[in-house]
Backbone and ligand atoms as CSV (ligand in chain L), in Angstrom:
chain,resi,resn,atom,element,x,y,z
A,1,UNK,N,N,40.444,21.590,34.235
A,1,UNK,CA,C,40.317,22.031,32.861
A,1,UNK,C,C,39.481,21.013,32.097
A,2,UNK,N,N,38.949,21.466,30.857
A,2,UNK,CA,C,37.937,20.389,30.276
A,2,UNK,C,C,38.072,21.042,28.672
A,3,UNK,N,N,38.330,20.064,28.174
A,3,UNK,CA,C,38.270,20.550,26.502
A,3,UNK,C,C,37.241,19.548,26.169
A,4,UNK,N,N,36.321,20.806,25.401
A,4,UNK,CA,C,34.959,19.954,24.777
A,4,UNK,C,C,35.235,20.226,22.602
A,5,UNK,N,N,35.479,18.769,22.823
A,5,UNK,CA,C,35.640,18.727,21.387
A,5,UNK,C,C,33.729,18.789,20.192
A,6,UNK,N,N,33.933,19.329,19.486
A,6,UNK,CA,C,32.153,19.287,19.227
A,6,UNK,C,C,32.277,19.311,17.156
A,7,UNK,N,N,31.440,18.656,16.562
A,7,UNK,CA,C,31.334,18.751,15.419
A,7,UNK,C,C,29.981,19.249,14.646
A,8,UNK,N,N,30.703,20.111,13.784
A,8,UNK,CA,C,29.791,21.266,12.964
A,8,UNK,C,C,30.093,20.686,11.315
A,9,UNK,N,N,29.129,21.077,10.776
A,9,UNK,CA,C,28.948,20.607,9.196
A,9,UNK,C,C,28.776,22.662,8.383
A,10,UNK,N,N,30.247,22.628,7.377
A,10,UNK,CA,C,30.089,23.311,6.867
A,10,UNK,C,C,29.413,22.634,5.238
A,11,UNK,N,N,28.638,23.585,5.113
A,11,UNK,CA,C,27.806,23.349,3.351
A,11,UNK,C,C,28.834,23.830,2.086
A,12,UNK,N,N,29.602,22.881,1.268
A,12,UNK,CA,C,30.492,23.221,0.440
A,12,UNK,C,C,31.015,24.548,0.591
A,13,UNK,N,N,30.775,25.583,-0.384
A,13,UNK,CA,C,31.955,27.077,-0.115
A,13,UNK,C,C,31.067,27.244,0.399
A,14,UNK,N,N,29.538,27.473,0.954
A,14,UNK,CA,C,28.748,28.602,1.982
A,14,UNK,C,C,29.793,28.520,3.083
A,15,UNK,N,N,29.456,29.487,3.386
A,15,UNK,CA,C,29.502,29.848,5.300
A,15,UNK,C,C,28.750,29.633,6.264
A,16,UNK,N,N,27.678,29.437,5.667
A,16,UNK,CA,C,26.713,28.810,6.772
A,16,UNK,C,C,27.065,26.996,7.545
A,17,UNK,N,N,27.305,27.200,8.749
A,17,UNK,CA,C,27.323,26.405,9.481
A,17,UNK,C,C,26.451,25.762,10.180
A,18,UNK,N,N,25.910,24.369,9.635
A,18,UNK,CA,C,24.853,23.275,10.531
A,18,UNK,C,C,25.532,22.544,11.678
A,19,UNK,N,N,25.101,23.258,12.994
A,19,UNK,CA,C,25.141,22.258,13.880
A,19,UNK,C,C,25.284,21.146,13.830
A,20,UNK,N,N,26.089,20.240,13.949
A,20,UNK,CA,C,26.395,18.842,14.004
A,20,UNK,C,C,25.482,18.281,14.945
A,21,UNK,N,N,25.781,16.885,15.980
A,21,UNK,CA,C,24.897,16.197,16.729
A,21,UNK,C,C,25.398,17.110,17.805
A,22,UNK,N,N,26.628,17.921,18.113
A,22,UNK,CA,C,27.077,18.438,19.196
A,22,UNK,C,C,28.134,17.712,19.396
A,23,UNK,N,N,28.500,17.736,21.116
A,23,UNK,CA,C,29.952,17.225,21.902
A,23,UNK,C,C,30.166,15.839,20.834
A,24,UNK,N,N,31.535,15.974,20.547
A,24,UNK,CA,C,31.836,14.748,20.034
A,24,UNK,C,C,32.720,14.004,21.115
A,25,UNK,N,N,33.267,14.666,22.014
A,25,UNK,CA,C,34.433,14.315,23.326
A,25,UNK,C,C,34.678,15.720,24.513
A,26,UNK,N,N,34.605,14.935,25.446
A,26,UNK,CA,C,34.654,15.748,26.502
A,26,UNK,C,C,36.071,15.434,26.949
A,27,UNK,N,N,37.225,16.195,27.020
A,27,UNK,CA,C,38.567,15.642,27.775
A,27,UNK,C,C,38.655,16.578,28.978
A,28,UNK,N,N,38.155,15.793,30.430
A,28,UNK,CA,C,38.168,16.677,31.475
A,28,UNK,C,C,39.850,16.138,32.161
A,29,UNK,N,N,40.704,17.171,32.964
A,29,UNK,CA,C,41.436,17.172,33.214
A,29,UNK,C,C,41.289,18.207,34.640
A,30,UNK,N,N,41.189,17.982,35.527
A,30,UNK,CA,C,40.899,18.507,37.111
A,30,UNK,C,C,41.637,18.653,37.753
A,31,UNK,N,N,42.982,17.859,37.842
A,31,UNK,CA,C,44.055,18.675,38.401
A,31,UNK,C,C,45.220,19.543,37.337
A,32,UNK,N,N,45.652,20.222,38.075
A,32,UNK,CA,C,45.874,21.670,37.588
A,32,UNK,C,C,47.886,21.048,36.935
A,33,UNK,N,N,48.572,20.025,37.466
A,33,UNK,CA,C,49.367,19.223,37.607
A,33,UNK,C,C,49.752,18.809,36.318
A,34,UNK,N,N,50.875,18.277,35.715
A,34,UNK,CA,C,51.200,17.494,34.443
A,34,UNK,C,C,51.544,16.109,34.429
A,35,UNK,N,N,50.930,15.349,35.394
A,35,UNK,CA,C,50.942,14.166,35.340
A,35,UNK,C,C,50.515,13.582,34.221
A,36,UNK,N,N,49.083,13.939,33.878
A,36,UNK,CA,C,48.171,13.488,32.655
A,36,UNK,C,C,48.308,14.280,31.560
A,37,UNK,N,N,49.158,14.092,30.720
A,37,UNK,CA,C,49.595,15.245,29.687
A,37,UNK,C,C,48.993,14.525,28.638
A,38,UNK,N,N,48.106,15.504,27.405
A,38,UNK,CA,C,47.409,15.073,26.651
A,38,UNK,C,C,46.567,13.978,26.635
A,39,UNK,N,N,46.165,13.266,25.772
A,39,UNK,CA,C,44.976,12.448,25.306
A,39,UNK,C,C,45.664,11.151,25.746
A,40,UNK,N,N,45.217,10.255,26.401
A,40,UNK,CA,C,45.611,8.573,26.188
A,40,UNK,C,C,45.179,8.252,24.700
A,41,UNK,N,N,45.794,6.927,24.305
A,41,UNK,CA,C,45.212,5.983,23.683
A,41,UNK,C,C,43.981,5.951,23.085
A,42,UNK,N,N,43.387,5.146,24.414
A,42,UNK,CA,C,41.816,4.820,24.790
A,42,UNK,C,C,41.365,6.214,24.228
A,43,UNK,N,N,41.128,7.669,24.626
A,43,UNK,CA,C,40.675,8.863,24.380
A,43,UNK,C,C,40.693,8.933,23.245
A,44,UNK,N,N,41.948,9.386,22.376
A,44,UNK,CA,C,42.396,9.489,20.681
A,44,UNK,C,C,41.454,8.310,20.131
A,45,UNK,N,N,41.725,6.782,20.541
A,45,UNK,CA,C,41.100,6.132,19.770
A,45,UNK,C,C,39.200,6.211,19.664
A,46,UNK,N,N,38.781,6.416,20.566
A,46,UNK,CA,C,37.274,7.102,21.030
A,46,UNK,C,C,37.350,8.331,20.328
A,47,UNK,N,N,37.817,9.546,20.276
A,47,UNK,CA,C,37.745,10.685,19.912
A,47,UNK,C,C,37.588,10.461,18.030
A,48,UNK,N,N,38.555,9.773,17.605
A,48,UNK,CA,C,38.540,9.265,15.834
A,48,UNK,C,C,37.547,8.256,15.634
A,49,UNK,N,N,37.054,7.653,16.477
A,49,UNK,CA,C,36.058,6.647,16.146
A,49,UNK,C,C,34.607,7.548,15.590
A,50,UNK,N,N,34.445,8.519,16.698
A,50,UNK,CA,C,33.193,9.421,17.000
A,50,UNK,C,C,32.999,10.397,15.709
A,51,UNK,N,N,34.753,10.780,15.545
A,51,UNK,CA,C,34.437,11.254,14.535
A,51,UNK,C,C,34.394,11.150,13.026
A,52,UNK,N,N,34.385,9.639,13.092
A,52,UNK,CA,C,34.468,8.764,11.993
A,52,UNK,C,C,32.934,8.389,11.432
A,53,UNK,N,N,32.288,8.292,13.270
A,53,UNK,CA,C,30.820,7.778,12.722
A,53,UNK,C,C,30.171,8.843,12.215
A,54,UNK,N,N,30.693,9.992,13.014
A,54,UNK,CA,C,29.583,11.663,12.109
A,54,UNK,C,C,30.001,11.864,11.085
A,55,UNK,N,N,31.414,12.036,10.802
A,55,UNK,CA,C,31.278,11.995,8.828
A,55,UNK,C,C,30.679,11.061,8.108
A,56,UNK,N,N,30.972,9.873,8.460
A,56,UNK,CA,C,30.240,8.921,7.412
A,56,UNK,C,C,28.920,9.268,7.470
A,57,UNK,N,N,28.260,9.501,8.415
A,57,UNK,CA,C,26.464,9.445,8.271
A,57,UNK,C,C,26.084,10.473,7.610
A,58,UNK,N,N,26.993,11.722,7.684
A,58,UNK,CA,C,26.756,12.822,7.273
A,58,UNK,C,C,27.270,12.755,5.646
A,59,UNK,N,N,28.226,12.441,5.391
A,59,UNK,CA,C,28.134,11.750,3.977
A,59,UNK,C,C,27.220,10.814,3.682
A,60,UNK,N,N,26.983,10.234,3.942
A,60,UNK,CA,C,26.023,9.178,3.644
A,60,UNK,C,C,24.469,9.688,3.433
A,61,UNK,N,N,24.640,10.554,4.041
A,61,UNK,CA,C,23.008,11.306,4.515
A,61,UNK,C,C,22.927,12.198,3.396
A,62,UNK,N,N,24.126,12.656,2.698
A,62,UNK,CA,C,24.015,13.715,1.988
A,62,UNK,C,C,24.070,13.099,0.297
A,63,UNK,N,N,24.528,11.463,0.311
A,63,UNK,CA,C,25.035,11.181,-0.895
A,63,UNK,C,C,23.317,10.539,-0.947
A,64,UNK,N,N,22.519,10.175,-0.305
A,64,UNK,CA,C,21.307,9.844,-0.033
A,64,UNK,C,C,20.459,10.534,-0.834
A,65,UNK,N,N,20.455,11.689,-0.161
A,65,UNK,CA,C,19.472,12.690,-0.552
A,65,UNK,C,C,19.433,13.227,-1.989
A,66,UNK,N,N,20.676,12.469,-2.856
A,66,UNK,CA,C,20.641,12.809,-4.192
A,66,UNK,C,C,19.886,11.283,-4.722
A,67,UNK,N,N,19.468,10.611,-4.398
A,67,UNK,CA,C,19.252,9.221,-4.696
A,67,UNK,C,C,17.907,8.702,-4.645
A,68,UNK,N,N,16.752,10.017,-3.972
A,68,UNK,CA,C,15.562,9.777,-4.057
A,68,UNK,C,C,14.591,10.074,-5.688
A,69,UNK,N,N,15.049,10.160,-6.527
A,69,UNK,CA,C,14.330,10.063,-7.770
A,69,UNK,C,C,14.869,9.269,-9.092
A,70,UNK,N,N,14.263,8.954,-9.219
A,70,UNK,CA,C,14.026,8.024,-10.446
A,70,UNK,C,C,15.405,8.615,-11.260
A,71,UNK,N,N,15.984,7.617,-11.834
A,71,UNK,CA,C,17.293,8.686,-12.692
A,71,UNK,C,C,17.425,8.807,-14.078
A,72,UNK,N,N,15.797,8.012,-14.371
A,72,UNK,CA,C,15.238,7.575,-16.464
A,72,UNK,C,C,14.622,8.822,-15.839
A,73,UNK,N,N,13.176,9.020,-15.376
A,73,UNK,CA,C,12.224,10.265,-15.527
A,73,UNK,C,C,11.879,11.081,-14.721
A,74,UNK,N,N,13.354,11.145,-13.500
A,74,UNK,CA,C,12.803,12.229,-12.128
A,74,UNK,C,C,11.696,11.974,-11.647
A,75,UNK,N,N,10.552,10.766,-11.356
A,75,UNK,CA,C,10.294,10.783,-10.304
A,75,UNK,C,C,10.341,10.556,-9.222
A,76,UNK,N,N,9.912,11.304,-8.205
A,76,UNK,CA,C,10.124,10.913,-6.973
A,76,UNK,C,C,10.268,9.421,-6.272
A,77,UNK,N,N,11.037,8.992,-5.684
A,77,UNK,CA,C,10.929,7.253,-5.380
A,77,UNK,C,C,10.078,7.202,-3.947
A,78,UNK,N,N,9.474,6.188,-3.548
A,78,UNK,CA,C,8.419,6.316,-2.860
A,78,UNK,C,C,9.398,4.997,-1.617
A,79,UNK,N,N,9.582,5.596,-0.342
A,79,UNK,CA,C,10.136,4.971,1.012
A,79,UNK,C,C,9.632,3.731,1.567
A,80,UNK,N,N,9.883,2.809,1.336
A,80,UNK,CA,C,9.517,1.379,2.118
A,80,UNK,C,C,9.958,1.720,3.077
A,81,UNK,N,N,11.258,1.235,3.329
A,81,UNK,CA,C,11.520,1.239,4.669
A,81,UNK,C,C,12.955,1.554,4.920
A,82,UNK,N,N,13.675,1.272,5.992
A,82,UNK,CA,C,14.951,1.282,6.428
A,82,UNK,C,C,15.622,0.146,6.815
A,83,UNK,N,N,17.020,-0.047,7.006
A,83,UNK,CA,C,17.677,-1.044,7.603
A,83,UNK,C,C,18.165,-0.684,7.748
A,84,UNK,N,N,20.038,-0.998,8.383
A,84,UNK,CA,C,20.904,-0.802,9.012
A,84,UNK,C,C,22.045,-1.118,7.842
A,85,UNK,N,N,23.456,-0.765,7.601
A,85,UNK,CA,C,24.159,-1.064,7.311
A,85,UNK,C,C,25.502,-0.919,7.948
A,86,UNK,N,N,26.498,-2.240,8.364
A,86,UNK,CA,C,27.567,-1.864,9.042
A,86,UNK,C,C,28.570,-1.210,8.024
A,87,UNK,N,N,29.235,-0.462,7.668
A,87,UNK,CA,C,30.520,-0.586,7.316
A,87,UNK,C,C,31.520,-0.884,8.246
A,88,UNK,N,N,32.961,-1.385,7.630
A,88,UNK,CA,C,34.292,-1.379,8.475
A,88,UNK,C,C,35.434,-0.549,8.105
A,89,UNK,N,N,36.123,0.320,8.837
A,89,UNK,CA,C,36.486,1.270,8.151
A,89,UNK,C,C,37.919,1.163,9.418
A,90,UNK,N,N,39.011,2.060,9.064
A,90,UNK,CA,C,39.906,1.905,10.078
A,90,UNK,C,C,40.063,2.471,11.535
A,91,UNK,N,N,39.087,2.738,11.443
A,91,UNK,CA,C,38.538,3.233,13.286
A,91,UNK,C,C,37.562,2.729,13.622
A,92,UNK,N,N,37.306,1.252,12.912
A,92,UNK,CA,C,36.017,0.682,13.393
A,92,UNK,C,C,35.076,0.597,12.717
A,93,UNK,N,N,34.019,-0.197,13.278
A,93,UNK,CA,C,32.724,-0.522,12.401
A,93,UNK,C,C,31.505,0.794,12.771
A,94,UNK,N,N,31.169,1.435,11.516
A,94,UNK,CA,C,29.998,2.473,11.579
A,94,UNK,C,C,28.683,1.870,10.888
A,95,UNK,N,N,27.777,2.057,11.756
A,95,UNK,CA,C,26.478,1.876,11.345
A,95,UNK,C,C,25.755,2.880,11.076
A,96,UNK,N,N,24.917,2.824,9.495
A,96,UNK,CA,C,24.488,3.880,9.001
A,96,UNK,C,C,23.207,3.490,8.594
A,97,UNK,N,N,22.375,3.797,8.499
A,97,UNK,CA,C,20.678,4.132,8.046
A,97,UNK,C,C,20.836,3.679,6.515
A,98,UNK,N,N,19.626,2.858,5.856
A,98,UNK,CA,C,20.051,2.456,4.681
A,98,UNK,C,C,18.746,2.110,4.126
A,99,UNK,N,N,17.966,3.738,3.601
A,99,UNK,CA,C,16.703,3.177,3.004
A,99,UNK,C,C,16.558,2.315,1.667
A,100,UNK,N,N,15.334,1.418,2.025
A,100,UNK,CA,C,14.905,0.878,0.888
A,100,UNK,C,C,13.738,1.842,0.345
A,101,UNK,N,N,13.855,1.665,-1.252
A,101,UNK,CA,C,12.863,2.305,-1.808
A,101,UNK,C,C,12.143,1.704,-2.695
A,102,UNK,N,N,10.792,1.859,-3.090
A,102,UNK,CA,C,10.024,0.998,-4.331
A,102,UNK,C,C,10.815,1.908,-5.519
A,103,UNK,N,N,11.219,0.719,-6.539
A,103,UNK,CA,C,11.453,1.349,-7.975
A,103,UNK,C,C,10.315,1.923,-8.617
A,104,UNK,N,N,10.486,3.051,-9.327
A,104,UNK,CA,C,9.671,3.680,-10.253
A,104,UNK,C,C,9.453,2.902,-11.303
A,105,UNK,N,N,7.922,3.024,-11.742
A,105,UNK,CA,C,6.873,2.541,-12.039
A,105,UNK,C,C,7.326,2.680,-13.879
A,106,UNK,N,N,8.251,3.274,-14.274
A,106,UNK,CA,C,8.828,3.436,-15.836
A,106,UNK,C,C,9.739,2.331,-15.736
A,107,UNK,N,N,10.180,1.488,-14.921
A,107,UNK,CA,C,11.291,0.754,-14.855
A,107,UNK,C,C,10.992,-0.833,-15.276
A,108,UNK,N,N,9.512,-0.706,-15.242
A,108,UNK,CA,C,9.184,-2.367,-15.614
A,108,UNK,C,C,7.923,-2.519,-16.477
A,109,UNK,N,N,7.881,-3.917,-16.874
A,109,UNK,CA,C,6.641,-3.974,-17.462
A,109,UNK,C,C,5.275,-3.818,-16.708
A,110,UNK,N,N,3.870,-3.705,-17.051
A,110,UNK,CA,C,2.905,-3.498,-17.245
A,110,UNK,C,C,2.290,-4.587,-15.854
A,111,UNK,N,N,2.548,-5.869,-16.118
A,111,UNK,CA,C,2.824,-6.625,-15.188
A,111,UNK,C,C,3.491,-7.426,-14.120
A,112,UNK,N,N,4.498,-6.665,-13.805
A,112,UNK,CA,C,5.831,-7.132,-13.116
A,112,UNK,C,C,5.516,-6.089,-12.048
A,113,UNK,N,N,5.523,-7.194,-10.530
A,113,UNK,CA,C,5.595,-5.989,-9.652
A,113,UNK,C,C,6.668,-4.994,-9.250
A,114,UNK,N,N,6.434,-4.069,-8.710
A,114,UNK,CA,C,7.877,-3.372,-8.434
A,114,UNK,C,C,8.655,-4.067,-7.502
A,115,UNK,N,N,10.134,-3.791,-8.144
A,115,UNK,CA,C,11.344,-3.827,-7.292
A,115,UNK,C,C,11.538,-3.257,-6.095
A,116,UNK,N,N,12.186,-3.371,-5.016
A,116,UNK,CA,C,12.940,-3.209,-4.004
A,116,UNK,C,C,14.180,-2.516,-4.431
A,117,UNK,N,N,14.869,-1.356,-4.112
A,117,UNK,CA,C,15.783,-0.336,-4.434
A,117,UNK,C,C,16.668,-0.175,-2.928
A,118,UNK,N,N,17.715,-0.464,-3.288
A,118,UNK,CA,C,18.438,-0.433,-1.820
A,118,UNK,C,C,19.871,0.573,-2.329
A,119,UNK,N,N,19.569,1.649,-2.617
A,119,UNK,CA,C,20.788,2.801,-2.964
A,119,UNK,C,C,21.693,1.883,-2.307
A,120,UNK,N,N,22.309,2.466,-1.445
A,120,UNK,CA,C,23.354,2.092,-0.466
A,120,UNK,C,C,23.779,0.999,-0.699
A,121,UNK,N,N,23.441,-0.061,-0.613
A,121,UNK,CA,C,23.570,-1.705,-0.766
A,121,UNK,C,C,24.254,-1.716,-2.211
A,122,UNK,N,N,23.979,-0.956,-3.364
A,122,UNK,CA,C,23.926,-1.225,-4.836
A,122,UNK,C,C,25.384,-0.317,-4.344
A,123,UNK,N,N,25.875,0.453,-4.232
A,123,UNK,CA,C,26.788,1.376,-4.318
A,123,UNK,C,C,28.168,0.934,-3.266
A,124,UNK,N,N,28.059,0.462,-1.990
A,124,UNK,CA,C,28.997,0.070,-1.094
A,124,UNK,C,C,28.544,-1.407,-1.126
A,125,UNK,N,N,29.270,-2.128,-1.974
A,125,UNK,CA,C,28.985,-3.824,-2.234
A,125,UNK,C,C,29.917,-4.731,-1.175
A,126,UNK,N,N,30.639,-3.959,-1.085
A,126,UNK,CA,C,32.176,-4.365,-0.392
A,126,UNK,C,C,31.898,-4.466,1.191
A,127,UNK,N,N,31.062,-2.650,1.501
A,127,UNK,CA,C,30.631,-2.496,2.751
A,127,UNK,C,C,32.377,-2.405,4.099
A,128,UNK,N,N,33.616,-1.799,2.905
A,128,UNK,CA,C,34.513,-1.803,3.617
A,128,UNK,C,C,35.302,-0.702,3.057
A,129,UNK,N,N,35.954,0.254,3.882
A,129,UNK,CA,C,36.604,1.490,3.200
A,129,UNK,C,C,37.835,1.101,2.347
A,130,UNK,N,N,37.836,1.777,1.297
A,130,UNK,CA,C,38.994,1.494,0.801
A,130,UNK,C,C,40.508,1.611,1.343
A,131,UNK,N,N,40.357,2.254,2.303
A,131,UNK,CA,C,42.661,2.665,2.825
A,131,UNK,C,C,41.817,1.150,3.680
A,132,UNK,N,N,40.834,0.744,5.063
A,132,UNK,CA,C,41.210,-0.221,5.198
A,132,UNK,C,C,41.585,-1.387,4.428
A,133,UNK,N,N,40.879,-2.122,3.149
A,133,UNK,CA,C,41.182,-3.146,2.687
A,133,UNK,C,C,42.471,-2.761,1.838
A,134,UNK,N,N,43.074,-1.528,1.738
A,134,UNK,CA,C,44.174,-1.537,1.450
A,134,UNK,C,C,45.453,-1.921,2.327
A,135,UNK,N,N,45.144,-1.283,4.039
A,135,UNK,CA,C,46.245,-1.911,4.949
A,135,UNK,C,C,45.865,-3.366,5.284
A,136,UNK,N,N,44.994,-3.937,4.773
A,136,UNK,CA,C,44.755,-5.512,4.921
A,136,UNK,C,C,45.442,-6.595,4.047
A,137,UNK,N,N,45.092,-5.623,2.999
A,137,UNK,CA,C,46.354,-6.402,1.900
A,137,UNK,C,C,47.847,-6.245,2.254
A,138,UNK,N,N,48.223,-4.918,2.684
A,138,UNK,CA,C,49.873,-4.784,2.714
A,138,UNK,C,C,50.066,-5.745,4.198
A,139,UNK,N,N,49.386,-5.888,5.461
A,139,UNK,CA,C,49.465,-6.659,6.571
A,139,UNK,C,C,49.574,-8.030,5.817
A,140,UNK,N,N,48.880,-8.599,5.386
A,140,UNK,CA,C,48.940,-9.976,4.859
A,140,UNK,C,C,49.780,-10.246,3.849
A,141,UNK,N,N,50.519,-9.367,3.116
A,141,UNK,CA,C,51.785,-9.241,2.471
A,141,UNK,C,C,53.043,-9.465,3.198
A,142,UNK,N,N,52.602,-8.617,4.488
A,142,UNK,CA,C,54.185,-9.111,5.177
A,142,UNK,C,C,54.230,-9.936,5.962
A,143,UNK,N,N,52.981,-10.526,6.652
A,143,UNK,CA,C,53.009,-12.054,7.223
A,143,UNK,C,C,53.469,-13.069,5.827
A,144,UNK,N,N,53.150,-12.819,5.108
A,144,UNK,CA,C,53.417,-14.041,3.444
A,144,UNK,C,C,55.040,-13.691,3.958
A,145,UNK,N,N,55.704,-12.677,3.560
A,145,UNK,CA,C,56.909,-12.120,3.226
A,145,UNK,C,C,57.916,-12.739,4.580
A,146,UNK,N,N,57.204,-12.554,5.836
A,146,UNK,CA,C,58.369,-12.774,7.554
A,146,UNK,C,C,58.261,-14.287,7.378
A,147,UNK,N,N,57.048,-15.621,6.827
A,147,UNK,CA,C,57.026,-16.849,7.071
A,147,UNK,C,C,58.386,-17.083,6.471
L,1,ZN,ZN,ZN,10.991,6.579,-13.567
């Protein structure tokens, strides 16, 4: 037997469904027997990781795409380049795509060159999910609390 786990992106109330990247987990199981009953560990923890990294990018990708224009005079912002950004989140560290953009040309004086615009960077400062640095605080509460 083989359960193929796979992730799809629905568009707010539409119905239309975007293909995700595809298989998010393959759980093959070949003998027919109940020795191996459900998911290990290792599996579950792989299976939430995977699907930790496709939401975030896919959020990320989508909170993005509102972030390419100017937000004084709608224009378009013009793509330098990319980098990487880790977050840490409670299934692990996700790495997400993190364009830089030149600031629009209304944003400065006459002689000042343009800025460097790093959406992402300006918005996740922390670069850590909030429930994790919340179970980080209550963990280090009760090591204070058992000394
Ligand atoms: Zn502008």
């Amino acid at each position: 037997m083989r359960l193929i786990i796979e992730g799809r992106l629905a568009d707010g109330d539409n119905d239309m469904v975007e293909h995700g990247e595809g298989v998010l987990a393959v759980v093959d199981r070949p003998d027919s027997c109940l020795a191996e009953l459900g998911l290990t560990l290792a599996e579950g923890r792989s299976l939430l990781a995977k699907v930790q990294t496709e939401l975030i990018s896919k959020q990320v990708e989508w909170w993005l795409s509102g972030q390419t224009h100017c937000q004084s005079c709608g224009a378009a912002l013009i793509h330098k380049d990319s980098r990487s950004t880790v977050l840490r989140t409670v299934y692990g560290k996700v790495t997400v795509n993190s364009p830089r953009l030149w600031s629009c040309a209304c944003q400065g004086a006459a002689q000042t060159p343009r800025r460097v615009v790093h959406p992402l960077s300006k918005t996740l400062t922390r670069r850590v999910t909030s429930e994790l640095e919340y179970l980080q605080a209550r963990w280090a509460a009760h090591l204070v609390v058992s000394q």
